[in-house]
C-alpha positions in Angstrom: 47.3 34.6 33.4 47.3 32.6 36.3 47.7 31.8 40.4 50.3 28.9 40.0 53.9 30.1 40.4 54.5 27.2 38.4 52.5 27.9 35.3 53.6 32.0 35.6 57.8 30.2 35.7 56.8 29.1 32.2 55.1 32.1 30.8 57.5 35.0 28.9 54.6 37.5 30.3 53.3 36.3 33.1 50.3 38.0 34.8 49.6 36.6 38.1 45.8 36.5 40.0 45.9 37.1 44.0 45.8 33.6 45.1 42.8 34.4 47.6 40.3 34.3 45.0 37.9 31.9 44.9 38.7 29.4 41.7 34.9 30.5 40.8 35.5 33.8 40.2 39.1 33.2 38.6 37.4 33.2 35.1 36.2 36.7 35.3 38.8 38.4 36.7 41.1 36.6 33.5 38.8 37.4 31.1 39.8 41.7 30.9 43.6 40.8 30.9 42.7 38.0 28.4 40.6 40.7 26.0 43.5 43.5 26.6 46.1 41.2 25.4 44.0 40.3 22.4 43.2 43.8 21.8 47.2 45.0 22.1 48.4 41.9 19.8 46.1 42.6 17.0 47.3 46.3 16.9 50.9 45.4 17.0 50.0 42.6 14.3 48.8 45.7 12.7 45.0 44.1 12.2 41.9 46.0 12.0 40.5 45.5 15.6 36.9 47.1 14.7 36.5 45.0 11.3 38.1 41.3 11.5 38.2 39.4 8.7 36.4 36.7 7.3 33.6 37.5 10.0 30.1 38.9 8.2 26.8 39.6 9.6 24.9 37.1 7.5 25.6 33.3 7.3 25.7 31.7 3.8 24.0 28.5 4.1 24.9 25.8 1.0 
């Protein structure tokens, strides 16, 4: 995910940003792509998107 050809050349799937955005915004507009390709790798790792692992609701302090 990214507006430099250069970077994109490298990547297997590249997904490119219009170059007219401002580099302030560029972390939003990366951030959907970025969760969608999180979301789409877990399911084809076959992983439990709604219930990671090793994640609880209470931290055990020692």
């Amino acid at each position: 995910i990214s507006d430099d050809p250069d970077a994109l050349v490298l990547a297997q799937s590249p997904i490119q940003l219009p170059p007219e955005i401002p580099e302030w915004l560029t972390p939003l507009v990366s951030i959907i792509p970025a969760q969608l390709f999180a979301c789409h790798l877990t399911q084809v790792k076959g992983y439990d998107t709604d219930s990671p692992r090793n994640i609880t609701k209470v931290t055990e302090t020692h």
